[in-house]
C-alpha positions in Angstrom: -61.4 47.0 7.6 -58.5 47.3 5.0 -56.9 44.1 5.3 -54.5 45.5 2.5 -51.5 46.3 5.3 -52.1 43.2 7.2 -48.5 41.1 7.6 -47.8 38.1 9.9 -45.9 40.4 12.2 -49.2 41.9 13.2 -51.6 40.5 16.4 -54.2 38.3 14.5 -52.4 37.7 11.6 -50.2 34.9 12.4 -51.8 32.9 10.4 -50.6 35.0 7.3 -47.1 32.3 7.3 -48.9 29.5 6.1 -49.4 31.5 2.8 -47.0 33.0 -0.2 -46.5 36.7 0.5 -48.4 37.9 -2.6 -52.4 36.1 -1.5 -52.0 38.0 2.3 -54.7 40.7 1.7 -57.0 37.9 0.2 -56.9 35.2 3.1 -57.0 38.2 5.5 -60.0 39.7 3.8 -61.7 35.9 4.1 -60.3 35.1 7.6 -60.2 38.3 9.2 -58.1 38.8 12.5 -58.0 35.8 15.1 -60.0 34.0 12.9 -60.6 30.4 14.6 -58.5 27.0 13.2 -61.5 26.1 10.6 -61.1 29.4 9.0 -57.5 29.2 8.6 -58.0 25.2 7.1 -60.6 26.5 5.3 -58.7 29.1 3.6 -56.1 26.7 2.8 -58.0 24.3 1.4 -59.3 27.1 -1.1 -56.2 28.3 -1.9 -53.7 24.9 -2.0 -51.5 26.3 -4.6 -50.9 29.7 -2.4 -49.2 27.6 0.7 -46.1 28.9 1.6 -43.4 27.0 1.4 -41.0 27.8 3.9 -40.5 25.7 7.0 -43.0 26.9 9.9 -43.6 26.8 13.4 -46.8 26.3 15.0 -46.9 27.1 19.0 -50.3 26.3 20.6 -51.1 28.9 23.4 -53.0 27.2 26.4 -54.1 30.3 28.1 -55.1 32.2 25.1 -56.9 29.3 23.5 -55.0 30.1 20.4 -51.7 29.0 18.1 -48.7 31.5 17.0 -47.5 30.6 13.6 -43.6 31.5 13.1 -42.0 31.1 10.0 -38.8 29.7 9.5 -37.0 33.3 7.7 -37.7 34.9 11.5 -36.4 32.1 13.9 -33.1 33.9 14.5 -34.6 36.9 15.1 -37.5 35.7 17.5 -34.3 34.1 19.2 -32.6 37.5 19.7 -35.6 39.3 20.9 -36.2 36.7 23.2 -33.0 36.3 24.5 -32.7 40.3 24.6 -35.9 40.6 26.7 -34.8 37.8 29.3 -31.4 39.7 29.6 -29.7 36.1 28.3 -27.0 35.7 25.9 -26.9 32.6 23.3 -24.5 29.7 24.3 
């Protein structure tokens, strides 16, 4: 698979916030798509000096058995989207 095109935005790729922009096709090519928790800490402990260092949001997923990582530059616009899907408008 060409993990060249994989972003953060994309289903299994999450993962992709905990790391500067510029080491995404490397982590993807050694976790791979819904790769489990001790891949990701894995790949971080590898690459320490690649963490990102914007502010992120971890959501654990019950159902799924899974997290969503969010990262702080898309908060406003998750909030949008979300608030545009429910049919809500912000306070």
């Amino acid at each position: 698979m060409k993990f060249s095109v994989a972003q953060p935005e994309n289903l299994g790729f999450h993962y992709l916030n905990l790391f500067k922009e510029e080491v995404w096709e490397e982590v993807a090519e050694f976790a791979g798509a819904n790769p489990s928790a001790q891949d990701v800490c894995s790949a971080t402990l590898h690459r320490t000096e690649s963490l990102a260092t914007h502010k992120i949001k971890p959501t654990k997923i019950d159902v799924a058995k899974t997290f969503d990582i969010e990262a702080e530059k898309y908060y406003d616009e998750i909030i949008i989207y979300c608030l545009a899907t429910m049919r809500l408008t912000p306070r």
